[in-house]
N, C-alpha and C positions, 0 to 999 in steps of 0.2 A: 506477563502483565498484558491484558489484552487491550487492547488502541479503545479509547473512550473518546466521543466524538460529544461535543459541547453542545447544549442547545440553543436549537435556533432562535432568533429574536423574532416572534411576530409582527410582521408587518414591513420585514424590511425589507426581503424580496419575493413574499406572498410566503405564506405556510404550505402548500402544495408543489409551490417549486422545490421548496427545503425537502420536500418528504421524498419529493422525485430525486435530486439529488443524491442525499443519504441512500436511498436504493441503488440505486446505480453504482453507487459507490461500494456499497457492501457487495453490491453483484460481482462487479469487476475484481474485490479484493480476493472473492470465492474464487475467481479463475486463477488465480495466480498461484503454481506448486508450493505447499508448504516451505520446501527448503529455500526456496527462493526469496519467499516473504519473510522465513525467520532473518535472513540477512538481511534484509533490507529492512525491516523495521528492527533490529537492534544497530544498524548504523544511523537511520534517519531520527527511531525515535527513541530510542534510548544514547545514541551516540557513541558508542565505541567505537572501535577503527579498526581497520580491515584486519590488523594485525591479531586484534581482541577477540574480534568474531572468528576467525578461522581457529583460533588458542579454544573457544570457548565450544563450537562445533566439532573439533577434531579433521580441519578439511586446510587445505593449504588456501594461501592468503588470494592467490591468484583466482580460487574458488571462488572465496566469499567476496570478491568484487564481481566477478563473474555472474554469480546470482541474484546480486542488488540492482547488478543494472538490467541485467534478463527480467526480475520485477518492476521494474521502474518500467522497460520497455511494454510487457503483459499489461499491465496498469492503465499506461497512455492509451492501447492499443483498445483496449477493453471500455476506457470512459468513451471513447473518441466514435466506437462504433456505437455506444449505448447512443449518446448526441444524435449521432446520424438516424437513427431509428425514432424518434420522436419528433 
């Protein structure tokens, strides 16, 4: 299921920031290794648990916590220089 991002309200924090935003954000999610983001968007947004996602991957549970926070960290790492560059 691929992450579907809500639309924005005009007006609330300018339509241009939104657009900036949303870019950034999809840039950042591009950087982030495949297996890394499978696990971390099915513990964040699907919610399963460590135990699920490694059962469901075929990867030991140690893994798929391993991976969600290695994406979490790519993520931060990835919005936080976009920031800095604008």
């Amino acid at each position: 299921m691929p992450l579907e991002l809500s639309e924005p309200e005009p007006g609330a924090t300018g339509q241009e920031e939104q657009v900036a935003t949303r870019e950034a954000l999809t840039a950042a999610l591009a950087t982030v290794p495949r297996d890394h983001l499978a696990c971390l968007l099915l513990r964040v947004y699907s919610g399963f648990s460590y135990e699920e996602i490694g059962a469901m991957l075929g990867i030991p549970i140690a893994t798929a916590r391993t991976r969600a926070f290695r994406a979490r960290l790519a993520l931060a790492n990835a919005l936080r220089a976009s920031e800095e560059s604008t």
